[in-house]
C-alpha positions in Angstrom: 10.0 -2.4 8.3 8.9 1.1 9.7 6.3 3.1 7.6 4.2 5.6 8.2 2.2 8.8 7.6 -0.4 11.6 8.6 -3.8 11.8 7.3 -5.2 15.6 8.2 -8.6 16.5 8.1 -8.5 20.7 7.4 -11.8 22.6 8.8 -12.8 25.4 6.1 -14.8 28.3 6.4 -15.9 31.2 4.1 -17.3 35.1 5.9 -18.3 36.6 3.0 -21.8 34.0 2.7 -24.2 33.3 5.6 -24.8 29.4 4.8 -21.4 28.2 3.3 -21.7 24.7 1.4 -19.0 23.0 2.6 -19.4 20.2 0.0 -18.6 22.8 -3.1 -16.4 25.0 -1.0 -14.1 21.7 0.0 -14.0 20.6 -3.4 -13.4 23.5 -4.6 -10.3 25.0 -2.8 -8.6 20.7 -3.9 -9.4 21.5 -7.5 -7.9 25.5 -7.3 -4.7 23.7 -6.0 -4.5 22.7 -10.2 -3.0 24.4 -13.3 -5.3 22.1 -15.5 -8.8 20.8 -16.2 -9.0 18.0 -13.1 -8.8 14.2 -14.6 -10.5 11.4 -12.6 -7.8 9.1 -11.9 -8.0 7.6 -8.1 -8.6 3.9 -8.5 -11.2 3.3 -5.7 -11.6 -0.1 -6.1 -8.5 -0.2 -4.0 -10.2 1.1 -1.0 -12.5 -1.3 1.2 -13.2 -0.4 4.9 -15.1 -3.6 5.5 -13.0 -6.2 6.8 -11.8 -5.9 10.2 -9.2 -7.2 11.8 -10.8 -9.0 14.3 -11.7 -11.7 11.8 -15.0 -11.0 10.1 -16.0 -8.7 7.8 -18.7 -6.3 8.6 -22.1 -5.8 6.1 -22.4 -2.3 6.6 -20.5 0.9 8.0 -22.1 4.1 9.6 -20.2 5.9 7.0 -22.1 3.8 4.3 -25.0 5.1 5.8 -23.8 8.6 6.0 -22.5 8.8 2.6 -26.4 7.3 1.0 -27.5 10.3 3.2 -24.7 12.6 1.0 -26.1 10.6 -2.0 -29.6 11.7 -1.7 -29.3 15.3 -0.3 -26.3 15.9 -3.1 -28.9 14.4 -5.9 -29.5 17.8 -7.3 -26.1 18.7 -7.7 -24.7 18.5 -11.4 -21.1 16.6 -10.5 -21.1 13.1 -9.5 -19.9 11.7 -6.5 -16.3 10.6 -7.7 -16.1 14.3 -9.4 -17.1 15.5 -6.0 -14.1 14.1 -4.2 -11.6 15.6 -6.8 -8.9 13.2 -5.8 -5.7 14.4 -6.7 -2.2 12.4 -6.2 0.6 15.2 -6.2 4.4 15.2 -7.4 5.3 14.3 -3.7 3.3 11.3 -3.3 0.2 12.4 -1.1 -3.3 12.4 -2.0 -4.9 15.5 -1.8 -9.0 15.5 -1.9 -12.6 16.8 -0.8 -13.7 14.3 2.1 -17.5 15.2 1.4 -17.4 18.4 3.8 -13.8 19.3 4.1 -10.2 19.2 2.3 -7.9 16.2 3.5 -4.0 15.7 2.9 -2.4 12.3 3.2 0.8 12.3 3.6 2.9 9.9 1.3 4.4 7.0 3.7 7.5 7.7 5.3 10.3 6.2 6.7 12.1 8.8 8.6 10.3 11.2 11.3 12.2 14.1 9.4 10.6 13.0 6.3 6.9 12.8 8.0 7.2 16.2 9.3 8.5 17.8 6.1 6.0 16.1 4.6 3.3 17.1 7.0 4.2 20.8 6.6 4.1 20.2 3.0 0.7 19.9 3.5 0.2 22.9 5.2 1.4 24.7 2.3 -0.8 23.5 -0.3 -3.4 23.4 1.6 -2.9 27.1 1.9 -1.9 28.3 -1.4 -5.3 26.8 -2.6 -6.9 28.5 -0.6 -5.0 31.5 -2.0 -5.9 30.7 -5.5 -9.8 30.1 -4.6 -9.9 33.7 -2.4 -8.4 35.2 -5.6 -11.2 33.8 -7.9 -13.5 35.3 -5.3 -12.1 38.7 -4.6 -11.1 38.9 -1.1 -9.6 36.4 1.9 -12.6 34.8 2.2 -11.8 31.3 3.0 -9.7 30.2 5.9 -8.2 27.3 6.6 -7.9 25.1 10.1 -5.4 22.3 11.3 -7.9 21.1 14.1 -10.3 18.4 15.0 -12.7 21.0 16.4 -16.7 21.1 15.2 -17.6 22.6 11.6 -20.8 22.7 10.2 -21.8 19.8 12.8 -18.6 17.6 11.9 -15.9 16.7 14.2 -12.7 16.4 11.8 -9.7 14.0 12.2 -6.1 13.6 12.1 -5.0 10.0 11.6 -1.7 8.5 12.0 -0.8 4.9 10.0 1.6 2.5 10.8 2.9 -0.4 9.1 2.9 -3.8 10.9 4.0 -7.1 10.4 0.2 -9.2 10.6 2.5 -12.0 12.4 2.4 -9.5 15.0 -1.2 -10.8 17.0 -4.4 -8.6 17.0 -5.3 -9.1 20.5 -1.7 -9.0 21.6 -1.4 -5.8 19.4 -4.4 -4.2 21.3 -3.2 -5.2 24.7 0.0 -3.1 23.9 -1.1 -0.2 22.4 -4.5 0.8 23.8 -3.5 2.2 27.5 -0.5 4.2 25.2 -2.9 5.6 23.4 -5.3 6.6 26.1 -2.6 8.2 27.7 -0.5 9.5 24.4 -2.3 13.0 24.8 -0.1 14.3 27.5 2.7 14.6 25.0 0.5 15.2 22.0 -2.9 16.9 22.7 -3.3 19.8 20.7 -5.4 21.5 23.6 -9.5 22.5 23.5 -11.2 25.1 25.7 -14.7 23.8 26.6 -16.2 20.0 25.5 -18.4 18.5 22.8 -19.6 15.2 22.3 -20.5 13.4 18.6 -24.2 14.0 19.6 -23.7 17.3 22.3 -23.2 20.6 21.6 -20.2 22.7 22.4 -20.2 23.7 26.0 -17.6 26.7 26.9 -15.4 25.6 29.5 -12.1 25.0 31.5 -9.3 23.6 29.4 -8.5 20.2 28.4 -6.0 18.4 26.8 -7.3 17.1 23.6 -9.5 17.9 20.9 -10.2 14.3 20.2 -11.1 13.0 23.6 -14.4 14.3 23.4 -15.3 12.0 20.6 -13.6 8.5 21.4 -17.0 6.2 22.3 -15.3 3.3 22.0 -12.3 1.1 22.2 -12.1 -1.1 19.4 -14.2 -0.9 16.1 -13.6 -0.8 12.2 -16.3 2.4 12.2 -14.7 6.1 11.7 -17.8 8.2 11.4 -19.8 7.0 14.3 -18.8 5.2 17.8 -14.8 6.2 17.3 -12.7 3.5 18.9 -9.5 4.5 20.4 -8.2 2.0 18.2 -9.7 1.1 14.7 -10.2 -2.2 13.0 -10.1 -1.8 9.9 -8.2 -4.3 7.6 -7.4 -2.1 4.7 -3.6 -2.7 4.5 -3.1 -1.0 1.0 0.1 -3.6 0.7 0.5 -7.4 0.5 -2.5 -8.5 2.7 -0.7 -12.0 3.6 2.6 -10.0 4.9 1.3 -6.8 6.5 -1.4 -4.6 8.1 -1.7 -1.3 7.9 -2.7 0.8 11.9 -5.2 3.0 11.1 -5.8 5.9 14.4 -8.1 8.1 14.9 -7.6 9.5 18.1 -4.9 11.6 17.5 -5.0 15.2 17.3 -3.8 17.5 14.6 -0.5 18.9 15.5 0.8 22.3 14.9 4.0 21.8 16.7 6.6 19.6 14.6 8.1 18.6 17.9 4.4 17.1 19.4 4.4 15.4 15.5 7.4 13.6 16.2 6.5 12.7 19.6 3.3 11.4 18.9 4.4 8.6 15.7 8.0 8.6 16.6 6.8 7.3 20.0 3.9 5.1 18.5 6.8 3.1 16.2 8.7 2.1 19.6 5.6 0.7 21.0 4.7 -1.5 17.7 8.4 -2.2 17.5 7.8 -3.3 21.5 4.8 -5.5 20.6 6.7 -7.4 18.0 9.0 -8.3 20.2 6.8 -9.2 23.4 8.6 -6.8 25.3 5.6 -3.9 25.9 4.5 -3.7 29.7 1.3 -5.1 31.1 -0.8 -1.7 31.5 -4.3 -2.8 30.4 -6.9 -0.7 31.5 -10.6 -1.3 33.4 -12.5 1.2 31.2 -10.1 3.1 28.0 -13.2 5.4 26.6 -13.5 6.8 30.0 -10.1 7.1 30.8 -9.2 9.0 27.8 -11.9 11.3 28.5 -10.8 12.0 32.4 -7.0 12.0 31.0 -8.0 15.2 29.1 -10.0 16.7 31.5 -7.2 16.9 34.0 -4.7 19.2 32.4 -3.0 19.7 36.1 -2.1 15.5 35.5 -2.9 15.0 39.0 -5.9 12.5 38.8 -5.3 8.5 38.3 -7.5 5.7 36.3 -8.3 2.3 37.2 -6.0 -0.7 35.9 -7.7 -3.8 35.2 -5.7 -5.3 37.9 -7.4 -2.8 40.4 -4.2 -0.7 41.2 -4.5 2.9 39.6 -2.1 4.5 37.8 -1.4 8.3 36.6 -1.3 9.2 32.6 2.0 10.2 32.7 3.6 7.5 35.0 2.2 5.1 31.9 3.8 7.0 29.5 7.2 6.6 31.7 6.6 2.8 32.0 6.1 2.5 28.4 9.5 5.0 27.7 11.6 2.6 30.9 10.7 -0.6 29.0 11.3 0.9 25.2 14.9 2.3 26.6 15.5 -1.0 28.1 14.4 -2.9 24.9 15.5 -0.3 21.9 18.2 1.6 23.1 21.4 1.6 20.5 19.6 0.4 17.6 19.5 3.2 15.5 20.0 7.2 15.9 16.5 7.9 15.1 14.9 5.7 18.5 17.9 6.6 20.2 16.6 10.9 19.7 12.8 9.8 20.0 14.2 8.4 23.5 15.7 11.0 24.6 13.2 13.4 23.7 10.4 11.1 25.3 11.8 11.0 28.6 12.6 14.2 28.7 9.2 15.9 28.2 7.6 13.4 30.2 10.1 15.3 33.3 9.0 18.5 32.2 5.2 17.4 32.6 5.8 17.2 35.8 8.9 19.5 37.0 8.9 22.2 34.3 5.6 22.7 32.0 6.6 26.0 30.3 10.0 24.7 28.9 7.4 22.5 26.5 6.1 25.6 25.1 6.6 25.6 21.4 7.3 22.1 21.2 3.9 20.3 23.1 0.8 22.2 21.7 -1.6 21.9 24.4 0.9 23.3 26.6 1.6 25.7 24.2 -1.9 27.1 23.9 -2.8 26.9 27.4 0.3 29.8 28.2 -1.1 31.4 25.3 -4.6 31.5 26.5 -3.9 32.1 30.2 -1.4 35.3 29.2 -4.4 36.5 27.7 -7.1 36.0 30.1 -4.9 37.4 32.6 -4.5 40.7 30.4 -8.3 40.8 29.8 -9.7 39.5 33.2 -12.0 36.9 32.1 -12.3 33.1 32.3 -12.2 29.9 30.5 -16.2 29.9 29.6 -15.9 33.3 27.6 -16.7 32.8 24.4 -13.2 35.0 23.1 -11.2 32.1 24.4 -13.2 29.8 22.1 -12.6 31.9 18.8 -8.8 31.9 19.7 -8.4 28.4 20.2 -9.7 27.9 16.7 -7.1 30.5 15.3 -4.3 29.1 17.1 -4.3 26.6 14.1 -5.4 28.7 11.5 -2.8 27.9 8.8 -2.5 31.5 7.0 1.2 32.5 8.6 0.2 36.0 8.5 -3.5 35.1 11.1 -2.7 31.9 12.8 -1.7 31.8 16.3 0.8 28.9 16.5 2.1 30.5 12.9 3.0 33.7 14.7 5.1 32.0 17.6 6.7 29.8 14.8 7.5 33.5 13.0 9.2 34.5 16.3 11.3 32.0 16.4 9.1 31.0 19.5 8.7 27.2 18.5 10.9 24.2 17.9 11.7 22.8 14.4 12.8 19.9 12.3 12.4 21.8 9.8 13.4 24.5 7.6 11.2 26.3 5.0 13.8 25.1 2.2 13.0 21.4 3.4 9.2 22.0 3.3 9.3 23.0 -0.2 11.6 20.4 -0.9 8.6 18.5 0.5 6.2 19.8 -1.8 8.3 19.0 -5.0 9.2 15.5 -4.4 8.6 12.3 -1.9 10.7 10.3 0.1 13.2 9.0 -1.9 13.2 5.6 -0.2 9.8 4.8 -0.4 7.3 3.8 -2.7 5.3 6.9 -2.2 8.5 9.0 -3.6 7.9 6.4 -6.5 4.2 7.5 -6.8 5.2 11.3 -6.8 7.7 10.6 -9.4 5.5 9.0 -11.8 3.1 11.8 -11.4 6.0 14.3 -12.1 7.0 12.4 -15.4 4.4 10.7 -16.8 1.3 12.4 -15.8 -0.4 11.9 -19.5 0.1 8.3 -19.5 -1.8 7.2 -15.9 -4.7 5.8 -16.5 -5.5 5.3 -12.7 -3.6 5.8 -9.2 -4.1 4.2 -5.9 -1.8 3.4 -3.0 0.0 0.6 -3.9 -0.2 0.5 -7.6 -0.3 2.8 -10.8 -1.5 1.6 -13.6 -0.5 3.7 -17.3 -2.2 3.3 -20.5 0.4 2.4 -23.2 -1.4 2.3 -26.8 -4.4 -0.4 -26.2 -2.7 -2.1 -23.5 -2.1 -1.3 -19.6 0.6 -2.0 -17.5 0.9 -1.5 -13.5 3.5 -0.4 -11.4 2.8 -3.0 -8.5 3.8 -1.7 -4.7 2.1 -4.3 -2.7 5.6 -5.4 -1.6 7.6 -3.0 -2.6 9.2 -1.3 1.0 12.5 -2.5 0.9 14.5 0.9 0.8 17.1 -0.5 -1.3 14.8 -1.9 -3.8 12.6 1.8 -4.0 15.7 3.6 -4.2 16.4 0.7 -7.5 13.2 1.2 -9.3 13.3 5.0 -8.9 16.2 5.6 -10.5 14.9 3.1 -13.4 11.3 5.5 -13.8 14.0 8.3 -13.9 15.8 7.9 -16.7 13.2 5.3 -18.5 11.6 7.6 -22.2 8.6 6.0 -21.3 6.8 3.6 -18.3 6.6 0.9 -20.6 10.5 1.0 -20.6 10.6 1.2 -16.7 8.5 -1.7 -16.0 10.5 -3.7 -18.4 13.6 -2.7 -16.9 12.4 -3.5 -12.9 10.6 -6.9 -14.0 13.9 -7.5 -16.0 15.8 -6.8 -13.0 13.5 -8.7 -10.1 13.5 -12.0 -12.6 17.5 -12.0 -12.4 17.4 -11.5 -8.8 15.2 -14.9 -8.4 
């Protein structure tokens, strides 16, 4: 059953102030995104990062000690905490809030890559346009938006990619598979960074790297997100039926400007899981993952190797071609979506190596490095000037008429999925075979009558009773498709519910 989405962390700054308050600033630009008074109505008691796969569940989280920290220092403010976050479910399924010190999107799950990327770029958009509304309320273009996992106000930001997986599927077998992917994932997904940083370092100016990320994995498995960041998280938060499934939460990923380095990095992700769950992923383990993803990224030439657990060494993108040899060998002719995904993988792994500036508008970090090394070539100066820095960061500034990336993408200068009709499609409405199309659509008609909204279930206030919308199990595309069309032409939810229970006791 493939699912999946984006989570995107946005970096936000303001010129016109000297000490910006994130905190407001972030919550802020979510609640200038609405028409209307905002309504507290993300159910949080769906949300518990505790339990980790692995077995156990842990007492206590660096993040619970961060956010006690947030308690305490945001004590004078006159909003509480849940009023702080501003969480806001949209009419295309995504959640749209203030993450303490910056805006984050979420996509709603997909099942297609072209839906993920629409989706994705929906993002962008609204993430903008607030931003539009808020600098209008204050006079002047004063707040900017970022797409990056760069440092802000002494944050490193995220982009995270989910997955769903079967939980028949093994944890340890499931980390055996995936880990030496992801260390070495970045060559066809690194967004790019010019100098290095560490959680507890300062930014150094520097020659380029691969990924922004890299810097700050300290770890490779572990259920925190805030502290010690594993290349692959724990956490057992499946936000479906527990018994059935588990949801992949990553953190290592970068954010992506380029649609084709989106695709790449979760259509490519899917054909590993898919590999797992059939035992057919190869045997790539390796002898230290933190420190290889670091020396991965710090070799954008691709010429150095890292140490396999079995002694031999082995070059980042000659795992990448082991992993793409036994996918095509294992998933070939199953469906026209891995059938593209494999035929784009292979093909930019041979450009890597054979052809580099063919990737250019489709693989960001390659894309940024020709941008940055045209222009250091036209000015004369090198890697550790601080100008090289500032344009990094506006290569994925998301205002089309400053960004970087949104200036190639103007000139026709970078691949796409998409069109802008699509993306606004995107904004409207969901998926419409999955359950967060579902969510969107409930938003869209029956706003007035939710009393709360989480993931898998919403739950509307009818009178003096309440009645949920349960999506713990709902993924079959069939059976989404079914129950939208009943919340479609239903007066009321009452009538909807009725109608899908009605239906689901016949099929028994």
């Amino acid at each position: 059953m493939r699912l999946f989405g984006i989570e995107t962390e946005y970096g936000i700054t303001r010129d016109d102030v000297p000490d910006m308050d994130p905190v407001v600033e972030s919550m802020e630009l979510v609640r200038a995104h609405l028409a209307a008074s905002f309504k507290r109505r993300w159910d949080y008691a769906g949300e518990d990062p505790h339990e980790d796969a692995r077995g156990f569940r842990v007492s206590g989280l660096q993040q619970d000690k961060e956010e006690n920290e947030f308690a305490r220092r945001d004590a004078h403010r006159l909003f509480s905490f849940h009023d702080m976050k501003s969480d806001l479910v949209l009419p295309n399924g995504a959640r749209f809030y203030n993450d303490h010190t910056h805006p984050e999107y979420s996509t709603s799950e997909c099942r297609t890559l072209r839906d993920l990327v629409a989706q994705d770029r929906a993002g962008e958009r609204i993430v903008h346009r607030a931003a539009q509304r808020r600098n209008e309320g204050l006079g002047g273009a004063h707040v900017r938006l970022y797409k990056n996992n760069t440092d802000f106000h002494g944050h490193s930001y995220g982009c995270h990619d989910n997955y769903l997986v079967p939980r028949a599927v093994p944890f340890p077998a499931l980390v055996a598979g995936i880990v030496p992917f992801l260390v070495s994932r970045q060559v066809v997904a690194g967004a790019g960074k010019v100098g290095t940083e560490a959680q507890e370092s300062p930014y150094v100016p520097g020659p380029y790297q691969i990924s922004q990320r890299a810097d700050f994995m300290e770890a490779e498995l572990g259920v925190d997100t805030m502290h010690n960041r594993p290349i692959l998280n724990t956490r057992d938060e499946p936000h479906a039926d527990r018994q059935r499934y588990r949801r992949l939460h990553l953190i290592i990923g970068d954010a992506n400007m380029c649609e084709y380095a989106t695709v790449l990095k979760v259509g490519t992700t899917q054909l590993v899981l898919d590999m797992i769950a059939q035992e057919a992923v190869p045997d790539l383990e390796l002898e230290q993952p933190v420190a290889a993803v670091k020396q991965i990224s710090r070799d954008p030439d691709l010429k150095m190797v890292v140490r396999r657990k079995n002694g031999r060494t082995i070059a980042p993108v000659d795992i990448q071609v082991q992993y793409y040899e036994a996918a095509r060998r294992t998933l070939s002719g199953r469906d026209a979506e891995s059938d593209w995904i494999l035929q784009e993988w292979g093909e930019t792994l041979q450009l890597l190596v054979k052809n580099r500036q063919q990737l250019v508008g489709k693989v960001d970090w390659v894309t940024k490095q020709w941008l940055l090394e045209t222009f250091m070539r036209e000015e004369w100066i090198d890697w550790d000037d601080p100008w090289l820095a500032s344009l990094d960061l506006e290569y994925h500034n998301i205002d089309p008429q400053m960004g970087l990336y949104m200036g190639l993408e103007a000139e026709g200068k970078a691949w796409r999925l998409t069109t802008d009709d699509v993306i606004e499609a995107a904004i409207r409405n969901g998926p419409v075979d999955t359950r967060g199309g579902l969510r969107g659509l409930c938003v869209q008609k029956f706003s007035d009558q939710i009393q709360s909204i989480q993931w898998e279930q919403v739950r509307f206030t009818d009178g003096l009773r309440s009645r949920t919308l349960d999506m713990r199990d709902l993924f079959d595309p069939q059976e989404v498709t079914r129950c939208i069309g009943l919340f479609k032409t239903a007066q009321s939810p009452a009538d909807a519910l009725a109608a899908w229970a009605h239906g689901k006791d016949r099929d028994v």
